[in-house]
C-alpha positions in Angstrom: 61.0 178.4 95.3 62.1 181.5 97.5 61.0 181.8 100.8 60.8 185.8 102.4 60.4 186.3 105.2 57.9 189.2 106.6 59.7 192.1 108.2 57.5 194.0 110.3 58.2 197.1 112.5 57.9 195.2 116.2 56.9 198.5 117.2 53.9 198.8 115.3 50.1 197.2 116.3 49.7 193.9 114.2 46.4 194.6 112.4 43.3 194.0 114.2 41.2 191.4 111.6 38.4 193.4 112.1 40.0 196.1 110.1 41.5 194.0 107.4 37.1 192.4 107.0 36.2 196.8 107.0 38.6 197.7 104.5 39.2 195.4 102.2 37.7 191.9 102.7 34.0 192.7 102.8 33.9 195.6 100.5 35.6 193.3 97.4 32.5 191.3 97.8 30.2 194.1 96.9 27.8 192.4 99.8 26.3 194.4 102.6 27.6 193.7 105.9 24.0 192.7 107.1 24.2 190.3 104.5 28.2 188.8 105.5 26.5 188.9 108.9 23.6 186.6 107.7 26.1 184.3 105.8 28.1 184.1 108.7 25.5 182.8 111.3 26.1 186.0 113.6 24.5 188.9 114.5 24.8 192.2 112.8 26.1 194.0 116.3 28.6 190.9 116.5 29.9 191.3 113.2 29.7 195.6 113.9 32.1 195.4 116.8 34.6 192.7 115.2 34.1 195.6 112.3 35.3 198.2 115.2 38.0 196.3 116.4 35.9 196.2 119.9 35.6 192.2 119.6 38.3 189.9 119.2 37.7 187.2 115.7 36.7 184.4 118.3 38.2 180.8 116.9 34.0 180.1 115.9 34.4 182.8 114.1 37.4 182.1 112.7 36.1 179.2 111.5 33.2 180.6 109.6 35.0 183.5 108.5 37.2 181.0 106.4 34.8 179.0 105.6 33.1 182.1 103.4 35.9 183.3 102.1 37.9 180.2 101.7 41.0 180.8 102.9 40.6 178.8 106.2 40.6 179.7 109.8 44.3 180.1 110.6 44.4 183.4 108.6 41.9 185.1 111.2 43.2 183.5 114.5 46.7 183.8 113.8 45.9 187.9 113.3 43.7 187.6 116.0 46.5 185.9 118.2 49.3 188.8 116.7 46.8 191.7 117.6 46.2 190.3 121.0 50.0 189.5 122.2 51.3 192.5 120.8 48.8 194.4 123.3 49.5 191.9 126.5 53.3 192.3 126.0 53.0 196.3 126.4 50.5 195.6 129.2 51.1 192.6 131.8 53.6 193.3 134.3 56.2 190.5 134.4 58.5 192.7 136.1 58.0 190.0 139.4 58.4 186.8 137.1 61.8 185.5 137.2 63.0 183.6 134.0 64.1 180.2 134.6 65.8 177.4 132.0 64.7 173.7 132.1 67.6 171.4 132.7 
């Protein structure tokens, strides 16, 4: 079997999973979003701001997420964990941090 590997611009934001649930996820199950909500164990305002990429996919959440749509939690923290380093990197200052190698 061959193996590719993903090439992504480094300079472009991983997507947020809240986006990928908005636009593509929750609408191919021709459900309501009070109802994903419901299914999920969540509140409608929690499942709104992961929706508006102003809440991260939590690992609970993560966890139910893949349970209802079956394709396990790694999917939504490892998206979760892309979105979120790809901001620190642009926006902790290591510029005081020396880089050191273990011997």
């Amino acid at each position: 079997m061959i193996q590719y590997t993903a090439k992504r611009n480094l300079n472009r934001c991983p997507t947020h999973p809240g986006e990928l649930l908005r636009e593509d996820v929750i609408p191919a199950t021709k459900r309501t979003k009070t109802e994903i909500a419901a299914m999920l164990g969540i509140s409608r305002q929690h499942l709104y701001d992961i929706l508006g990429e102003r809440k991260p996919v939590s690992p609970d959440v993560a966890v139910k997420l893949g349970k209802l749509f079956g394709n396990g939690a790694g999917v939504w923290v490892r998206m979760q964990a892309a979105y979120d380093t790809w901001h620190a990197e642009r926006n902790v200052d290591t510029s005081d941090i020396p880089t050191i190698k273990a011997a």
